[in-house]
C-alpha positions in Angstrom: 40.4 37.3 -27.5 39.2 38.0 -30.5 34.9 38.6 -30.2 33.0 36.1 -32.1 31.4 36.1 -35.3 28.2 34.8 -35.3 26.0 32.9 -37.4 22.0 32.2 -37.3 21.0 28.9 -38.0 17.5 27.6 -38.4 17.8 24.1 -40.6 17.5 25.9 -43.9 19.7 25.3 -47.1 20.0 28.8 -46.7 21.1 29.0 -43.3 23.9 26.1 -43.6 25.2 27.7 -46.5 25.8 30.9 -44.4 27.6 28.6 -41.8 29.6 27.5 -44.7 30.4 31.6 -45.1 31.0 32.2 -41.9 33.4 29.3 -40.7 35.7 30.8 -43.7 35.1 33.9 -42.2 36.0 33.5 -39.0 38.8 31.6 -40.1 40.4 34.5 -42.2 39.8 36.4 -39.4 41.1 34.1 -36.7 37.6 35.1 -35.0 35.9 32.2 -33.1 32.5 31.1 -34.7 29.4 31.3 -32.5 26.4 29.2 -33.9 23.2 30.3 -32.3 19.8 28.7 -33.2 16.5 30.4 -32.5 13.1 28.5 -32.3 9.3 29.0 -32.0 8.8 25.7 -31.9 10.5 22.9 -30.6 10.4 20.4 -33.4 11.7 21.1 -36.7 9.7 20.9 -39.3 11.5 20.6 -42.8 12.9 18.1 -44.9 16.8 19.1 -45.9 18.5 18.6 -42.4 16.1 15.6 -41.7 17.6 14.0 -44.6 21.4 14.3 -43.6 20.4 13.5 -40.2 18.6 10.1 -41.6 15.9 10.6 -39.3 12.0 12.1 -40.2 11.9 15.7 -39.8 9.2 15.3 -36.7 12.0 14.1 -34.9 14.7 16.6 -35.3 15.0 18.8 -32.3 17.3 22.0 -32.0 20.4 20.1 -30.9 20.1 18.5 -33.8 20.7 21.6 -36.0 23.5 22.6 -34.0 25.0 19.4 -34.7 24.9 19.5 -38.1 25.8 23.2 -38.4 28.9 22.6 -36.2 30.0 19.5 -38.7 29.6 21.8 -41.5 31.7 24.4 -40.0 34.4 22.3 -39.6 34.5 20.3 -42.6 37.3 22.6 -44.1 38.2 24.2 -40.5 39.0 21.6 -38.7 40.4 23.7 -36.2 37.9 26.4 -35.8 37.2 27.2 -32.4 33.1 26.7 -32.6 30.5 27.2 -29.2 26.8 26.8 -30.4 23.8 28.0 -28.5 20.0 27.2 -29.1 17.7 29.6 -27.5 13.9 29.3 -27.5 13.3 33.2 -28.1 12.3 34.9 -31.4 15.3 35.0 -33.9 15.1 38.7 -34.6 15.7 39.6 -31.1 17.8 36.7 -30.5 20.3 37.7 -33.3 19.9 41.6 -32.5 21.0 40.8 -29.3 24.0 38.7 -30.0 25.3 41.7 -32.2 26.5 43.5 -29.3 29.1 41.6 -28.4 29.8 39.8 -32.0 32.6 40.9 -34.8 30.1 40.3 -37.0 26.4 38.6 -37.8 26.4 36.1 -40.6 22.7 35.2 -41.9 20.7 33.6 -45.0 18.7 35.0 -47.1 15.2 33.5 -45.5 14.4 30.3 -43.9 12.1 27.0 -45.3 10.4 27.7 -48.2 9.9 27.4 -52.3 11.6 31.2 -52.5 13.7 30.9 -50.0 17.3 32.6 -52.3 14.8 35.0 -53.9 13.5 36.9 -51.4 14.7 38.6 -48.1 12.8 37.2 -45.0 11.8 39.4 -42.3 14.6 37.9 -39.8 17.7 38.8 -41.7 15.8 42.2 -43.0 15.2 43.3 -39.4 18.4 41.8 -38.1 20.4 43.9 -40.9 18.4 46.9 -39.9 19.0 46.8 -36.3 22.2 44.8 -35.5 25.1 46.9 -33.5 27.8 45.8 -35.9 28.0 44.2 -39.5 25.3 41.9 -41.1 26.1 40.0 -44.1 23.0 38.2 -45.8 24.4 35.3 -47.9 22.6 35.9 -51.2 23.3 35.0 -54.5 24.4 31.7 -56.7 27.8 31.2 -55.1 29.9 29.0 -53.8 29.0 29.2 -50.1 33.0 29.5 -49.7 34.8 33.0 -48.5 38.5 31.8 -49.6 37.3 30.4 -52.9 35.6 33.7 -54.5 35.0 33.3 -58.5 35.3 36.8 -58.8 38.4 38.1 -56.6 36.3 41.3 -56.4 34.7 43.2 -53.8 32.2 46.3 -53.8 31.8 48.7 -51.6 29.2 51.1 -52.2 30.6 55.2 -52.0 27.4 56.9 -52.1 27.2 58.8 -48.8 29.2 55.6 -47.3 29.8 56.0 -43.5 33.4 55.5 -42.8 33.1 52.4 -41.0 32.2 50.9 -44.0 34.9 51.4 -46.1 37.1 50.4 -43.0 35.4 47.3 -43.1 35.8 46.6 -47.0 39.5 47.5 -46.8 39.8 44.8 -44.0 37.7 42.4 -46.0 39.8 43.0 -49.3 43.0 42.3 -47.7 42.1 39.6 -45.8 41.0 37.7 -49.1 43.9 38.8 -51.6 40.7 40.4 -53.3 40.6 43.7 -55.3 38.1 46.3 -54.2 36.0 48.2 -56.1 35.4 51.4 -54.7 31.7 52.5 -56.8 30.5 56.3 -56.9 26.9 56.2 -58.6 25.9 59.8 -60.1 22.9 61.6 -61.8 22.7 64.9 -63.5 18.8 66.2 -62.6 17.1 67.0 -65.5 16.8 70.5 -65.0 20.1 71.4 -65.4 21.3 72.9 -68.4 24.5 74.2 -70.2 23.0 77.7 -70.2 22.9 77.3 -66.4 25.2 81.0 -65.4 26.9 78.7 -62.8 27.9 76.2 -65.1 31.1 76.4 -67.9 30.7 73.3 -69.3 27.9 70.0 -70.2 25.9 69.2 -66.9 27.2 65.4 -67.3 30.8 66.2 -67.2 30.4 68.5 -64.4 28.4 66.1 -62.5 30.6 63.3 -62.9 34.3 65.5 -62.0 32.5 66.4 -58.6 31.4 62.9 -57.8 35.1 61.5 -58.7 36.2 64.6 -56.4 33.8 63.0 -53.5 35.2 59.5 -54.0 38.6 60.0 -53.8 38.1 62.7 -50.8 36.6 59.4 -49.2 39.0 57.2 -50.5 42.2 59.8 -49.2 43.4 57.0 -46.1 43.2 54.0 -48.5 46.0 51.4 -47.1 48.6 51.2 -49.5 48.4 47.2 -49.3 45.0 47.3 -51.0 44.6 46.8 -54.4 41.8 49.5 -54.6 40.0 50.2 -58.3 37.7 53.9 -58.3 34.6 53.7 -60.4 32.4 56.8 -60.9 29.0 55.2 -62.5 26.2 57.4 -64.0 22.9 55.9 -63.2 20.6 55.3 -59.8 23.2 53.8 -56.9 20.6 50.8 -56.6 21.0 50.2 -60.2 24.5 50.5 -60.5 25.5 48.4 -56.8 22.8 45.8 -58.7 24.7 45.4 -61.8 28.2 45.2 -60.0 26.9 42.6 -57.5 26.9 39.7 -60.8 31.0 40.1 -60.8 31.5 40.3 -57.0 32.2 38.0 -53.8 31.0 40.7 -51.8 29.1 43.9 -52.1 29.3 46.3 -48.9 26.8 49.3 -48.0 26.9 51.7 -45.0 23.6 51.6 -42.7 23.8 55.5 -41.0 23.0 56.0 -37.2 19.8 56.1 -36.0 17.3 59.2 -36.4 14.5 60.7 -34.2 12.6 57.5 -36.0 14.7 54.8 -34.7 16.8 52.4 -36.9 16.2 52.6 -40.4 17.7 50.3 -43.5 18.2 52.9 -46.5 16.6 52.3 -50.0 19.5 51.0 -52.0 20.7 48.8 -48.9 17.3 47.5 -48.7 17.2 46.7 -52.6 20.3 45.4 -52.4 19.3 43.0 -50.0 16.3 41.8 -51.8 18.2 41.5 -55.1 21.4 41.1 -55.0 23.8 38.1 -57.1 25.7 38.7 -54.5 26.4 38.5 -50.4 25.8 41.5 -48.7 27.6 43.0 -45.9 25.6 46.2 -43.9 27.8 48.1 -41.7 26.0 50.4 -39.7 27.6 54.2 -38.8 30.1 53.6 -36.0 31.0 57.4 -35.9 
């Protein structure tokens, strides 16, 4: 059997949207969906669920989030093989520790709160950072809808990308029907220059051939069933994934093994995940 993809619920907007993610998700990927709630506190304490619920929020109780998450996952799957699980334990360790025997882990940007789509909360940053397989953060003014992408366009991020990453977007792209844009971001430092004795031609040009060299090196094992586009982009990677993120469904960035300091989320993935108009998928280094 397939393992299960797993989504964190708390009550949130932000949360049910990502169960609205995932339950296509798992669908496309004939995955079972695992809905797991973590909780401080017994009682909820928010107004959004209460409302669909009918009841005041005092009264909502964690089986009471798993209720409504599990309605929303089947609304368009009716089908969907769905277990739930509400755990009175932190979230961040909850979620860390359901990633090692998950397909994938599926959370929102951030829980309750006035900025909760703007910025990342501490959950999904440390779940992202830590997590044993891939994390998508459901960011962005979409659709909340995997099989209904405005774009048909996915991102995958080249810049040092760790194979398992662009395993995971060619899955992803096929899956959906989607095309997949395959970006290499380049610079030329400043201190190069066209008098350099190791250099025949402008910096920028030279620059640019060797970073369309690297990306389609990377790209040599590309499925033929994939509708793969190659992009070599002059400008910072967090700049450029940034940009591409407004015309995506899905924008994909390697996370590399652990160092002698432990598990560590990179600069552009972290700006990414802060910024992005997009969902983000973090895959971490599986080599």
């Amino acid at each position: 059997m397939s393992l299960p993809l797993v989504v964190g619920v708390d009550g949130s907007e932000s949360s049910l949207r990502a169960v609205d993610w995932a339950a296509d998700e798992a669908a496309l990927h004939g995955a079972p969906l695992r809905i797991v709630h973590a909780y401080r506190w017994y009682r909820y304490e928010g107004t959004a669920l209460a409302r669909e619920l009918g009841k005041p929020s005092g009264h909502v109780a964690p089986d009471d989030i798993l209720v409504v998450a599990t309605r929303r996952a089947r609304r368009h799957h009716p089908d969907l093989s769905v277990t739930t699980e509400a755990v009175a334990e932190e979230p961040e360790y909850v979620l860390t520790h359901e990633a090692r025997t998950a397909s994938a882990v599926i959370v929102g940007t951030r829980g309750r709160g006035e900025l909760a789509d703007l910025l990342l909360g501490s959950v999904s940053l440390t779940v992202a950072t830590e997590a044993h397989c891939p994390v998508v953060v459901i960011r962005g003014s979409h659709g909340n809808r995997t099989t209904e992408g405005r774009h048909g366009r996915i991102v995958v991020g080249m810049a040092d990308a760790p194979t398992a990453a662009v395993r995971f977007a060619y899955e992803e792209a096929r899956r959906r029907g989607a095309a997949l844009d395959a970006v290499r971001a380049w610079r030329c430092p400043a201190h190069d220059t066209a008098d350099h004795p190791l250099l025949t031609g402008t910096p920028e040009r030279l620059h640019e051939e060797r970073a369309a060299k690297e990306l389609e090196a990377a790209l040599a094992d590309a499925p033929p069933d994939v509708r793969l586009r190659r992009h070599t982009v002059e400008g910072p990677a967090r700049r450029v994934l940034l940009t591409a993120s407004h015309e995506a469904d899905l924008l994909i960035v390697g996370r590399r093994r652990p160092g002698q300091f432990g598990h560590r989320l990179g600069r552009i993935a972290h700006t990414l995940l802060h910024h992005s108009a997009c969902p983000v998928a973090v895959v971490p280094d599986t080599a």
